[in-house]
SEKE-16474 format. One line per field, with one value per residue (C-alpha): residue number from 1; x, y, z. Coordinates in Angstrom, 2 decimals, decimal comma. Layout:
num = c(NUM:...) .
c1 = c(X:...) .
c2 = c(Y:...) .
c3 = c(Z:...) .
This chain:
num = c(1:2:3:4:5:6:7:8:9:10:11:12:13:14:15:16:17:18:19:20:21:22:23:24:25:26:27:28:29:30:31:32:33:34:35:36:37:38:39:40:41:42:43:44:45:46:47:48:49:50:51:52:53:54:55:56:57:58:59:60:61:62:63:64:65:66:67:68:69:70:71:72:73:74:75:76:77:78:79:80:81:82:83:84:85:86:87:88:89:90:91:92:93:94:95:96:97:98:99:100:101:102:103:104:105:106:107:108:109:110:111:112:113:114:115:116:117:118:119:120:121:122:123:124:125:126:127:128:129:130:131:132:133:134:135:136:137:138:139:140:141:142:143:144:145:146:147:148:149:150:151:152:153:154:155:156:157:158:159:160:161:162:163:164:165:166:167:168:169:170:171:172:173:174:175:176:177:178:179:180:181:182:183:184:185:186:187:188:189:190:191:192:193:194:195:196:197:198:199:200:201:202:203:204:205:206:207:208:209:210:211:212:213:214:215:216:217:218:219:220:221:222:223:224:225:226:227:228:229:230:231:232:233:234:235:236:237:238:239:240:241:242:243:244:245:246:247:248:249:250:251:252:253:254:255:256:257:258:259:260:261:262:263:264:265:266:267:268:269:270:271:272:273:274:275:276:277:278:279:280:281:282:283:284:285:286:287:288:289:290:291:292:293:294:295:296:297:298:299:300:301:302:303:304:305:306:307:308:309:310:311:312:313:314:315:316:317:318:319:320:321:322:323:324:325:326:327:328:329:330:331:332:333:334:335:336:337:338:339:340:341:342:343:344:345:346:347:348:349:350:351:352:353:354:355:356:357:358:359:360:361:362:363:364:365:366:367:368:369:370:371:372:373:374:375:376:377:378:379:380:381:382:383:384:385:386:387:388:389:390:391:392:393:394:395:396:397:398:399:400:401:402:403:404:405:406:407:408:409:410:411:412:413:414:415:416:417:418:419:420:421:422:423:424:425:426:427:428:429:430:431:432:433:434:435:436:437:438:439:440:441:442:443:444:445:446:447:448:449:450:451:452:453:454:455:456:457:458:459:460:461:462:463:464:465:466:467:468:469:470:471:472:473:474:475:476:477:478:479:480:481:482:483:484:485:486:487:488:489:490:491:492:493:494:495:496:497:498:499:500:501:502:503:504:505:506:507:508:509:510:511:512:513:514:515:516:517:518:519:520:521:522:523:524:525:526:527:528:529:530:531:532:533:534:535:536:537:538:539:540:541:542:543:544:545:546:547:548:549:550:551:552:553:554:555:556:557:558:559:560:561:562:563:564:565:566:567:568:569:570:571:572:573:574:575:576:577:578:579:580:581:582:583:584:585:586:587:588:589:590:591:592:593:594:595:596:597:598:599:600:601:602:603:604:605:606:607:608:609:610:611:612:613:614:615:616:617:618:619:620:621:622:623:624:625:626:627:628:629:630:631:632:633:634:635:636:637:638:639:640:641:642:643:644:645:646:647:648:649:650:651:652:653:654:655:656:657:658:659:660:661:662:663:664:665:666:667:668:669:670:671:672:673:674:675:676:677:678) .
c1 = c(80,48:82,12:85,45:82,85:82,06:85,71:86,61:83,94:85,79:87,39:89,57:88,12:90,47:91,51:93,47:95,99:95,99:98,41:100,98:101,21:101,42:104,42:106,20:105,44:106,52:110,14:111,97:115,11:116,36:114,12:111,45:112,09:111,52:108,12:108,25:108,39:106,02:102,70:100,24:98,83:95,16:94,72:95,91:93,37:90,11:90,86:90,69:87,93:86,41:87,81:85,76:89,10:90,13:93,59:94,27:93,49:96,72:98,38:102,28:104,49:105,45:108,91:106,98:107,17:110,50:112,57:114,28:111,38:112,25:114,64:117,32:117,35:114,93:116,53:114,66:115,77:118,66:119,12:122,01:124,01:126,73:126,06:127,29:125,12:125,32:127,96:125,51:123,26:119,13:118,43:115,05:113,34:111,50:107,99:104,58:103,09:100,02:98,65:98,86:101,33:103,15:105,68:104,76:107,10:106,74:108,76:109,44:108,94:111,27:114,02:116,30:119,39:119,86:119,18:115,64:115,00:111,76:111,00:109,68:107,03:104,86:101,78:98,40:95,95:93,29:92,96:92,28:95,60:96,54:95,95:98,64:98,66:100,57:103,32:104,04:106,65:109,47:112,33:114,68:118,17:117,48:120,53:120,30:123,06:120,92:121,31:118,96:117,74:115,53:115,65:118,94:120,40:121,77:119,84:120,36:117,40:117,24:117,56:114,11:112,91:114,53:113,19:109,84:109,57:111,74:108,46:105,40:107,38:105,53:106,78:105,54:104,03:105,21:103,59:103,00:103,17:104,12:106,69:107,59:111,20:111,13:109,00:109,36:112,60:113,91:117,11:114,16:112,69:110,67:109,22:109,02:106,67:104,29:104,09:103,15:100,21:99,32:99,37:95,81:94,97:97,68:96,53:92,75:93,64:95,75:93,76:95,13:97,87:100,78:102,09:105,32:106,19:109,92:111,11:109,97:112,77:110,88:107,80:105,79:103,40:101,57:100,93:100,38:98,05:96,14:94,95:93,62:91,92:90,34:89,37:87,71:85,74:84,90:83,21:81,97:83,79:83,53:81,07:82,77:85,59:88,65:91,60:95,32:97,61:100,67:102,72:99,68:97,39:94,67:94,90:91,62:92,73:90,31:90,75:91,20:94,38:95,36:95,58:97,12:100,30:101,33:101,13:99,13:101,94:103,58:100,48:100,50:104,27:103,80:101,46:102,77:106,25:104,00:102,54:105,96:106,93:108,65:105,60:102,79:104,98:105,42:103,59:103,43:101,26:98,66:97,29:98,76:95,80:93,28:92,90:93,55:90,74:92,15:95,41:97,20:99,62:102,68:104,59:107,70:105,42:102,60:99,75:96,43:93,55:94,25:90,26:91,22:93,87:91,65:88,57:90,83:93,13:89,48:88,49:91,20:91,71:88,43:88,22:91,64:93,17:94,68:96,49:97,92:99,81:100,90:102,51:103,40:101,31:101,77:101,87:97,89:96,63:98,71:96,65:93,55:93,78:94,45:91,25:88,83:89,77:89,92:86,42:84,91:83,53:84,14:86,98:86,39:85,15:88,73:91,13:94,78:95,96:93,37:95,38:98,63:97,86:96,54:99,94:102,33:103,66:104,24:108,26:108,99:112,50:111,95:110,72:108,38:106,83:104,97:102,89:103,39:102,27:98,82:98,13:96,46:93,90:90,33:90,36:88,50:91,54:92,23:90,32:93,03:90,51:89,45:93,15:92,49:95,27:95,76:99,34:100,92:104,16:107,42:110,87:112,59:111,66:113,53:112,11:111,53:109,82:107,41:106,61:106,31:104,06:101,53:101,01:100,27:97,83:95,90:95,68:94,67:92,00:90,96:90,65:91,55:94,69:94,58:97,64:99,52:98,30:100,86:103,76:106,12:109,69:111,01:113,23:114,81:113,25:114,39:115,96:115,37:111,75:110,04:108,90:104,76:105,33:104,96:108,31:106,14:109,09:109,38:107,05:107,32:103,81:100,43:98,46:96,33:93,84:90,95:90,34:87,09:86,15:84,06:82,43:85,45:87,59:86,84:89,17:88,63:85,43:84,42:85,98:87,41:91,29:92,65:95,84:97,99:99,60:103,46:105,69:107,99:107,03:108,44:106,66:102,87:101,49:98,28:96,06:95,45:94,76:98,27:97,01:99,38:102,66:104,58:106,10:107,39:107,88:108,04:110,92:109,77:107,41:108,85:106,37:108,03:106,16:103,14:105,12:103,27:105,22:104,79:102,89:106,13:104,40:107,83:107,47:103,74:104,34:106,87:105,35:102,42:104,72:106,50:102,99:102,22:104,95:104,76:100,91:99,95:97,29:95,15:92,30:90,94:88,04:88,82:92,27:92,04:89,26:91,59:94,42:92,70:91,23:94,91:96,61:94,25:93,74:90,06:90,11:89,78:91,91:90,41:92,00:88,33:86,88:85,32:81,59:81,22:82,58:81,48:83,22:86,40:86,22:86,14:89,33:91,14:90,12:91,10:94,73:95,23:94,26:96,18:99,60:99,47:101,41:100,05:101,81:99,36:95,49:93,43:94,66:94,61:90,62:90,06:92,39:89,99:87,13:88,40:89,35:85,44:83,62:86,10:85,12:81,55:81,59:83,77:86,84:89,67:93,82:94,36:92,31:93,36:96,92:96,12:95,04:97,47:100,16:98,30:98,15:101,38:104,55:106,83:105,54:105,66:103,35:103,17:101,90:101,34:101,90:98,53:97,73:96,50:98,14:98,29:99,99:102,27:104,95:108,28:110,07:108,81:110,56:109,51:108,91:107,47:103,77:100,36:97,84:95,03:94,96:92,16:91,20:92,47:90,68:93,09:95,79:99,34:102,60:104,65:108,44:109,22:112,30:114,52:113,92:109,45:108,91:107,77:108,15:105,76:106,48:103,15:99,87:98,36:95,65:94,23:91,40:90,49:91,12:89,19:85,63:86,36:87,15:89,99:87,84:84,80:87,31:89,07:85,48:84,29:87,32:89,33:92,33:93,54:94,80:98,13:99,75:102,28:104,47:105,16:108,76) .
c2 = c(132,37:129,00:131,36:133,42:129,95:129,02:132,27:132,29:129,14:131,18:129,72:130,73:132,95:130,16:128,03:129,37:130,99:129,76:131,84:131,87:128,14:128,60:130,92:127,62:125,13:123,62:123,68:122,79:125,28:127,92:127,19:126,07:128,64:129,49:127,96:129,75:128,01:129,06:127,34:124,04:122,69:120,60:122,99:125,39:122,77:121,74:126,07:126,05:123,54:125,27:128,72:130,40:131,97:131,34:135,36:135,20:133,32:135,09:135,43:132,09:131,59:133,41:136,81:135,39:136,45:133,35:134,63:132,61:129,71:127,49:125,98:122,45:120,45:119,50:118,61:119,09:117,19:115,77:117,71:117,14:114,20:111,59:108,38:105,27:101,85:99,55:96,16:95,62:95,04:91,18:90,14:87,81:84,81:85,99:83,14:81,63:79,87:83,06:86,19:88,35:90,90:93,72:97,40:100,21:102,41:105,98:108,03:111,77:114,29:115,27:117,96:116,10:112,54:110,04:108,80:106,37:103,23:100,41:97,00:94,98:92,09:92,30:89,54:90,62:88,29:89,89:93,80:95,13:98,52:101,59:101,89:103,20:100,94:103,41:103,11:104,08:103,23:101,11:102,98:101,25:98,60:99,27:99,41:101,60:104,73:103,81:104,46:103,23:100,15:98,84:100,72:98,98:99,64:98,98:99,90:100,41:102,44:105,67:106,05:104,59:106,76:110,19:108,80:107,89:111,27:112,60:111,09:111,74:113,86:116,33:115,63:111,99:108,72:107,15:103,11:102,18:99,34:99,28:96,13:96,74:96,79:95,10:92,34:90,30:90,85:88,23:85,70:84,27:82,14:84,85:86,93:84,78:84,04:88,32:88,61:86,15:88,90:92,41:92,33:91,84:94,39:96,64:96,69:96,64:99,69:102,98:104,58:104,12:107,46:107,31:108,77:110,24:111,65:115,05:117,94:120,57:122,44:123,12:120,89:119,98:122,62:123,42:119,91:119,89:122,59:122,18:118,62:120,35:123,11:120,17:118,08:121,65:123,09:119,52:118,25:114,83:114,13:115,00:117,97:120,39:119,11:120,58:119,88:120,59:122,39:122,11:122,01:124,22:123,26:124,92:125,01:126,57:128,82:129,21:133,21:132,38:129,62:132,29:134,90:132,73:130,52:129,87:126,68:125,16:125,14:123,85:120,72:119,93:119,83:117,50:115,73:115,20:114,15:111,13:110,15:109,88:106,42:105,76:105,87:102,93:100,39:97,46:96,85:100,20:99,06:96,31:99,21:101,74:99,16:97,46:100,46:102,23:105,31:106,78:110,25:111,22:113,16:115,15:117,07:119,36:119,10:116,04:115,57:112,79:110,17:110,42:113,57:112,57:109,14:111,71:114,16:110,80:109,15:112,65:113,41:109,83:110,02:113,32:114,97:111,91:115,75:116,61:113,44:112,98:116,29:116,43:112,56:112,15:108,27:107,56:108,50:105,34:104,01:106,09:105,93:101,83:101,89:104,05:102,04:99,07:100,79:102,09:98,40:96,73:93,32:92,84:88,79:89,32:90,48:86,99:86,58:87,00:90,01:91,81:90,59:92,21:95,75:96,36:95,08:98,67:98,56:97,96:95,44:94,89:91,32:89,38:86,98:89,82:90,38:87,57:87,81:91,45:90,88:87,89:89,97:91,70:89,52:87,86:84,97:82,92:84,28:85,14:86,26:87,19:82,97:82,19:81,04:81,61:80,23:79,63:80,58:83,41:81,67:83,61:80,41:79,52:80,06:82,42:80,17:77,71:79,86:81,23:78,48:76,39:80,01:79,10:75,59:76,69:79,22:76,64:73,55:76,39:78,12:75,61:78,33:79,96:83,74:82,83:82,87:85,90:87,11:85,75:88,47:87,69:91,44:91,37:87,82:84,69:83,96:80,35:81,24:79,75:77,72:79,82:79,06:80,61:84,45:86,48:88,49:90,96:91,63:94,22:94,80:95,95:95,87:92,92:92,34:90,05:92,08:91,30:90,29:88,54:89,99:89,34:90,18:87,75:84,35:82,86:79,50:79,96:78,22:75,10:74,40:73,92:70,46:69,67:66,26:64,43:64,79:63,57:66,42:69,48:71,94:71,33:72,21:70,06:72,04:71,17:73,77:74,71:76,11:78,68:81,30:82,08:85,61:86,68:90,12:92,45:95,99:96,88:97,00:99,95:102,78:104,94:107,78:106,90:108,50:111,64:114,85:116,60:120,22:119,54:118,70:115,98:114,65:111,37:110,61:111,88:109,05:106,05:106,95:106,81:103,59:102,19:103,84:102,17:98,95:98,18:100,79:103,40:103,74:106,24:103,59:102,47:98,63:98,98:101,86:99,53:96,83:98,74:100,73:97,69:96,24:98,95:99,60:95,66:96,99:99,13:102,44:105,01:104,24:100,44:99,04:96,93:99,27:99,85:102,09:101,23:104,25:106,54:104,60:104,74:108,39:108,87:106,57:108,87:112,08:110,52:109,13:112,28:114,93:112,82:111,52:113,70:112,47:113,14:111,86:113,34:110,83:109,83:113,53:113,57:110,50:112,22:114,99:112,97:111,33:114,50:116,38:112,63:112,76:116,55:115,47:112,75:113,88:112,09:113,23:111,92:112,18:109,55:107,09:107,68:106,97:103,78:102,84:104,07:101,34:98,52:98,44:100,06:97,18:95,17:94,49:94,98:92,13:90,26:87,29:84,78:84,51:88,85:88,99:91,90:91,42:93,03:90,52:89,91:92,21:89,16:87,15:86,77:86,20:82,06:82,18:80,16:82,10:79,24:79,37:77,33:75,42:77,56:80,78:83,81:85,27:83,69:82,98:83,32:79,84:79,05:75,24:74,08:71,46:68,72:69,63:71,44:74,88:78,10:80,24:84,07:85,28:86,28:88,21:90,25:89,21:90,95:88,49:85,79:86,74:85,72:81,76:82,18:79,70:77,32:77,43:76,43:73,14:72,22:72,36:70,02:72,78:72,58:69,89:70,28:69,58:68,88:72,04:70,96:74,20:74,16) .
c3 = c(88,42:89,52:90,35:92,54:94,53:94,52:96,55:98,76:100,40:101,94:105,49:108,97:111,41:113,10:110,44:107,86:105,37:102,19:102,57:106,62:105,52:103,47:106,26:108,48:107,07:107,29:103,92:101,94:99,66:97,19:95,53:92,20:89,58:87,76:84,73:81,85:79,19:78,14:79,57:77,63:76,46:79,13:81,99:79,85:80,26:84,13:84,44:83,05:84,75:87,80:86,53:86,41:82,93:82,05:81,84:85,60:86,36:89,19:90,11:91,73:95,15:94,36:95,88:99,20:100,77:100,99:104,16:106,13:104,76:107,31:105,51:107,16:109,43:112,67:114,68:119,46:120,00:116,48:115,84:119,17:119,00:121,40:122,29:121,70:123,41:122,41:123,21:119,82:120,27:119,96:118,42:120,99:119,54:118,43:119,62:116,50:118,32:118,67:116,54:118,17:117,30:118,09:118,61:118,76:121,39:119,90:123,00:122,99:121,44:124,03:124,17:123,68:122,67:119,56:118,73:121,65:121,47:123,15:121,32:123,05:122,07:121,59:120,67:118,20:119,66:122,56:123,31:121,93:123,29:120,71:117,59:114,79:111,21:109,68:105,89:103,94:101,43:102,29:100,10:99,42:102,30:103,88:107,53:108,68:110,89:114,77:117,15:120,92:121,14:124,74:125,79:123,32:119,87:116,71:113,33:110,71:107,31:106,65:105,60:108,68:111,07:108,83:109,15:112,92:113,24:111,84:113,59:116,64:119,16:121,44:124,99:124,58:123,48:120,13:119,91:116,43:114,00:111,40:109,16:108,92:112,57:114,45:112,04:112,69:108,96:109,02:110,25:107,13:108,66:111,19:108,14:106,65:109,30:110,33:106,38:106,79:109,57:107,30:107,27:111,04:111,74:110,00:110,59:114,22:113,89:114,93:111,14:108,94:108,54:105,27:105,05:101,57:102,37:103,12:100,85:100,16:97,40:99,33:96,60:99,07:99,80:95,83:95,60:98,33:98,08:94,42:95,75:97,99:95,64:92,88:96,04:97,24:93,44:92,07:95,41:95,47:99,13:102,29:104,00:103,32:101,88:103,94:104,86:107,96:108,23:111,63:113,34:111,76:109,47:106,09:103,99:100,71:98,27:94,08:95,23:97,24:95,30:92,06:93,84:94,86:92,20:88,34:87,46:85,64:89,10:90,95:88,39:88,48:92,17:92,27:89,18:91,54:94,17:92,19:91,16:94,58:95,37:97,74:94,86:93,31:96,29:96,09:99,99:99,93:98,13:101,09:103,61:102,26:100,84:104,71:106,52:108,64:107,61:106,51:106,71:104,27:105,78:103,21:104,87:107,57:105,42:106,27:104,10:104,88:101,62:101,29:99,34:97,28:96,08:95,41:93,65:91,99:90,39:89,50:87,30:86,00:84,96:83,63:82,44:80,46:78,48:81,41:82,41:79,14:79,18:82,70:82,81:85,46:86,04:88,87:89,71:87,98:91,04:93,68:91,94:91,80:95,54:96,48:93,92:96,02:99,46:98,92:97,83:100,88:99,00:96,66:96,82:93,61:92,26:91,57:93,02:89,25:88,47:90,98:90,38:86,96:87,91:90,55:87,83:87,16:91,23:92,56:94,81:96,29:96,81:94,07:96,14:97,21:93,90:95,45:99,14:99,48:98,34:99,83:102,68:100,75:100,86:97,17:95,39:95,89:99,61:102,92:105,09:108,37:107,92:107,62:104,04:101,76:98,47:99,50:102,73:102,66:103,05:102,47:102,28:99,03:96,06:93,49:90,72:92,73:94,32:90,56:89,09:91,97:91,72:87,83:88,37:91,20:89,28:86,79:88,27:89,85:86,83:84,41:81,77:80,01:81,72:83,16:80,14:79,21:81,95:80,16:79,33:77,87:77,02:73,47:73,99:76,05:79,16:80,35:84,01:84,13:82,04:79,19:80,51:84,10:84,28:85,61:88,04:88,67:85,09:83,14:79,74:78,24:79,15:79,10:75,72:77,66:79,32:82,93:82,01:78,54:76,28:72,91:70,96:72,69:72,67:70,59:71,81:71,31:74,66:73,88:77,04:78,18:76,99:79,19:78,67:81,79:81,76:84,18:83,38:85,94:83,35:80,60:79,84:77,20:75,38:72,99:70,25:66,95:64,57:61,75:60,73:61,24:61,21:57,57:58,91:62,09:63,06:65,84:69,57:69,82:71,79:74,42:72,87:69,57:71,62:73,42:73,10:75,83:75,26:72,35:70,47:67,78:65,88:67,37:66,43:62,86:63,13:64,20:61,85:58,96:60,12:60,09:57,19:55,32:57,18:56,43:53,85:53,20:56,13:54,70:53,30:55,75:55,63:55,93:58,12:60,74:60,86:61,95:64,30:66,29:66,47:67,64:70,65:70,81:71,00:74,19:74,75:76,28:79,78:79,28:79,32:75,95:72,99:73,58:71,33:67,75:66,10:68,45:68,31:64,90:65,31:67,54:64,66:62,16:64,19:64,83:61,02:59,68:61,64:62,16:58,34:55,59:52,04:49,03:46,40:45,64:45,94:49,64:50,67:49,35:51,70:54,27:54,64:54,41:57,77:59,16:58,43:59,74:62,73:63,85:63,01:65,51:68,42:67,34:70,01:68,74:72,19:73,51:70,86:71,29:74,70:73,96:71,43:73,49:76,48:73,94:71,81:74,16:74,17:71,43:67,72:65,15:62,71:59,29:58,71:55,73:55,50:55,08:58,62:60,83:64,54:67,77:69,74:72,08:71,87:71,77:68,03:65,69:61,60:61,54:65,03:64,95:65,77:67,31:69,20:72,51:73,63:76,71:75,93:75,30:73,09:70,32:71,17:69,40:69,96:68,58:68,06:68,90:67,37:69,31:68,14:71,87:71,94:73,76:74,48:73,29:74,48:73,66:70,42:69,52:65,53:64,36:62,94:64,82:68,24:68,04:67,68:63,86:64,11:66,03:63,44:60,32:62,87:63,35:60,12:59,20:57,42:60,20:62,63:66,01:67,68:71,07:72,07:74,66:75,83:77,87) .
């Protein structure tokens, strides 16, 4: 039996076990409470994928006597008072001929005293002395936590000091590099040119220590070791999968792991570990991408990321089920990050194909949606040949560094992707020209697949048509006007697609809105129609349909378990969908997935012609659906008074995607028109 394999993993005598782990490690407060719900489908399936029956579940963590828990972490001399010196640090002008840098030197733990470094410069060119690149979250910003730099005063973050607090050793100083310190942060202009360097710095650094934050609960070790169990039990990796705990290697088993906690506790660990702050930076992504290799430190707790990408793909992949029951986000974060870091080329990925995967990603400063992956090797950039498709400079204003980005991509391109990143929320902003994407704004998901396929080619290859204006606002288009919008659904709502503890109120819901808004659904060409638009024909994985049938399939297990019908004849074709959907593998899940991917933050709509479609939260009924010369996908446009127009985004139309459109304006039917699009 696969349980029989999972115990057999059993640790050597010289590392701990689980709980010896727990009695090590420094904690905040209890452990939270065992929860109390039976256990779901998909914590059922990853059991018994595990080989462990769900009647096997042992007892929580709440067995271990809490008395050897410490109540605080202080760590020698933390908690004295002491004085600090009353002259602050001053930044010394940082070389740009060459590419130097500042390293931190963090000197050892002492008895008494405040956490004392020394700054030093540094060039990369040459044979820099060992470091290692720290990353972490910035928190509020606010740099108000003194400590020692020179023998002089300087104050940096709170989140700072806890995580050079933590990678501080005991007997030996530590050389490492830190933006928010060793970068000059009220220089923009320094700022700049040490972003250009993120990639050299961190190659050159030995490995990168992630700091997630303190971890009162003990949620690390849970979290942890069920990483390392799903690494060991489906042989994801070359070696062992193992963590450290105050300086003793753990190497969990499935025996142990039962023994000790409750899998609803093992999951909600690790779900609160993927919702971490960290898994949602955007700097962190080029931090673990370029890194040689990273260590993620968790309160006392450490793990090699190599584990949690294996475990991050393996469950992305496999347990779509138990990511929409536990809201597990935040791991199409980590498993985006170790698909990249494991490609030794991502040249082939554009600046604007990444700017669209780390949307969901937070970045305190707005240029920074831009600046932060300018350091990760790109069609567009080559940061280790000092190419860059623009270079980082803080001392632009916002606007202008969006709007000169869109005109770059598409002087490059030659194509309308960009527009597919327009997003305008419920009303149209004035703050940009209506063409330019808001990177620091994310509304939905894009409709527009990274890479075209046979279903979208609304333009049918006739290439981008742009008119000279003198006006640097305006984008004047050539396209085709066919439709416009006769009525509207509200915004969609993700918690159309909640099935948190299986609670289905929601889904019933949305299925009637639609069911009211477009009509019967069992009917197969009704039924086809809709179920393209509301996926806008992906799948639940966010990639384009491959397989109709099976698509089909999912539809048909949604309609027919979410739909309540109150006359004969529909109920007949009700269970006709519901025997061809068990037939054929259909899985609700899976296509709520999808819908859930495609329509959160948008509005279904019809159109005066009959034609439904999925578009931009922000239409309105009047608004004009054309397709643009260039564009793989239809837009919605308004026009204005004065005959401008503004762009409210893109669409997906059935029946409008393969260069339909195109075929009728060719054939004489329909005429173009010039959109100046403001």
């Amino acid at each position: 039996m696969v349980q029989d394999a999972l115990c057999a993993l059993g640790q050597p005598s010289d590392k701990l076990s689980l709980s010896e782990a727990l009695e090590r490690a420094a904690s905040v407060g209890p452990m939270q409470e065992n929860a109390q719900r039976s256990i779901p489908l998909a914590t059922t399936n990853i059991m018994a994928s595990l080989g462990i029956p769900p009647a096997e579940v042992g007892s929580n963590f709440q067995n271990l006597p809490k008395e050897s828990f410490r109540s605080s972490v202080k760590y020698p001399g933390e908690e004295t008072e002491h004085s600090f010196p009353i002259e602050p640090y001053g930044y010394e002008h940082l070389e740009t001929s060459k590419p130097v840098v500042r390293i931190l030197r963090i000197e050892p733990r002492r008895k008494i005293g405040p956490l004392s470094c020394t700054l030093d410069h540094i060039d990369l060119s040459t044979n820099p002395p060992p470091y290692e690149a720290v990353s972490y979250v910035w928190g509020r910003g606010v740099r108000d936590t003194p400590i020692i730099c020179n023998g002089k005063i300087l104050k940096i973050t709170k989140s700072l000091h806890s995580a050079l607090r933590r990678i501080r050793l005991r007997n030996s100083s530590r050389c490492v590099w830190a933006d928010a310190i060793c970068i000059n942060q009220d220089d923009n202009e320094e700022r700049g040119y040490q972003v250009g360097q993120m990639l050299n710095i961190y190659q050159k650094a030995s490995q990168t220590l992630v700091w997630l934050g303190d971890d009162p609960q003990m949620d690390a070790i849970s979290a942890f070791s069920l990483i390392c169990v799903l690494v060991n039990t489906h042989k994801l990796g070359s070696g062992n999968a193992n963590f450290n705990v105050a300086g003793k290697d753990v190497e969990p088993n499935g025996k142990e792991l039962l023994s000790m906690s409750s899998w609803m506790q093992l999951f909600n660990s690790l779900a609160k570990m993927y919702m971490l702050p960290w898994f949602w930076r955007l700097w962190v992504v080029q931090e673990i991408v370029v890194a040689r290799s990273a260590t993620i430190m968790w309160g006392e707790a450490q793990i090699c990321w190599r584990w949690i990408g294996l475990a991050s793909e393996w469950l992305r992949t496999n347990e779509h089920h138990l990511l929409r029951y536990f809201g597990i986000s935040g791991i199409y974060n980590a498993y985006l990050m170790e698909y990249l870091s494991r490609r030794e080329d991502t040249s082939q990925f554009s600046i604007l194909r990444l700017l669209g995967l780390t949307r969901q990603f937070e970045a305190t400063d707005p240029r920074d949606r831009i600046f932060a992956l300018l350091g990760i090797p790109s069609a567009d950039s080559s940061p280790n040949n000092e190419s860059h498709l623009l270079q980082p400079d803080y001392r632009m204003a916002i606007h202008d560094l969006y709007q000169k980005f869109a005109r770059l991509i598409l002087n490059r391109d030659k194509s309308l992707r960009i527009l597919s990143a327009v997003q305008h929320g419920s009303h149209i902003s004035e703050s940009l020209p209506s063409w330019v994407p808001c990177w620091n704004s994310v509304y939905c998901h894009g409709l527009a697949p990274s890479e075209p396929g046979p279903n979208h080619r609304a333009a049918d290859g006739q290439p981008i048509e742009e008119i000279e204006t003198d006006n640097v606002n305006h984008l004047v288009l050539r396209g085709i006007p066919f439709d416009a919008i006769a009525r509207c659904t509200a915004i969609i709502s993700p918690w159309s697609f909640e099935l948190h503890q299986r609670s289905s109120i929601n889904v019933f819901a949305f299925t009637k809105t639609i069911e009211t808004f477009w009509g019967d659904c069992s009917d197969e060409t009704r039924g086809r129609s809709l179920c393209w638009t509301l996926t806008a024909g992906k799948d639940w994985y966010g990639m384009l349909v491959n397989n109709e049938e099976s698509h089909w399939a999912d539809f048909a297990a949604y309609w027919s378990e979410f739909n309540v019908p109150k006359i004969s004849d529909i109920r007949e074709r009700l269970e006709f969908l519901r025997k061809f959907a068990k037939e054929a593998n259909g899985d609700y899940d899976r296509f709520l997935e999808a819908t859930s991917n495609a329509c959160v933050g948008r509005r279904l709509f019809v159109t005066e012609n009959g034609m439904l479609g999925l578009g931009p939260g922000a239409l309105k009924v009047g608004d004009r659906c054309c397709v643009l010369f260039g564009g793989i996908v239809p837009f919605v446009v308004r026009q204005q008074n004065d005959g401008m127009y503004t762009l409210v985004g893109e669409c997906y139309m059935q029946h409008a995607m393969q260069g339909e459109v195109v075929q009728k304006w060719r054939e004489g039917v329909i005429d173009t028109e010039e959109f100046c699009i403001c």
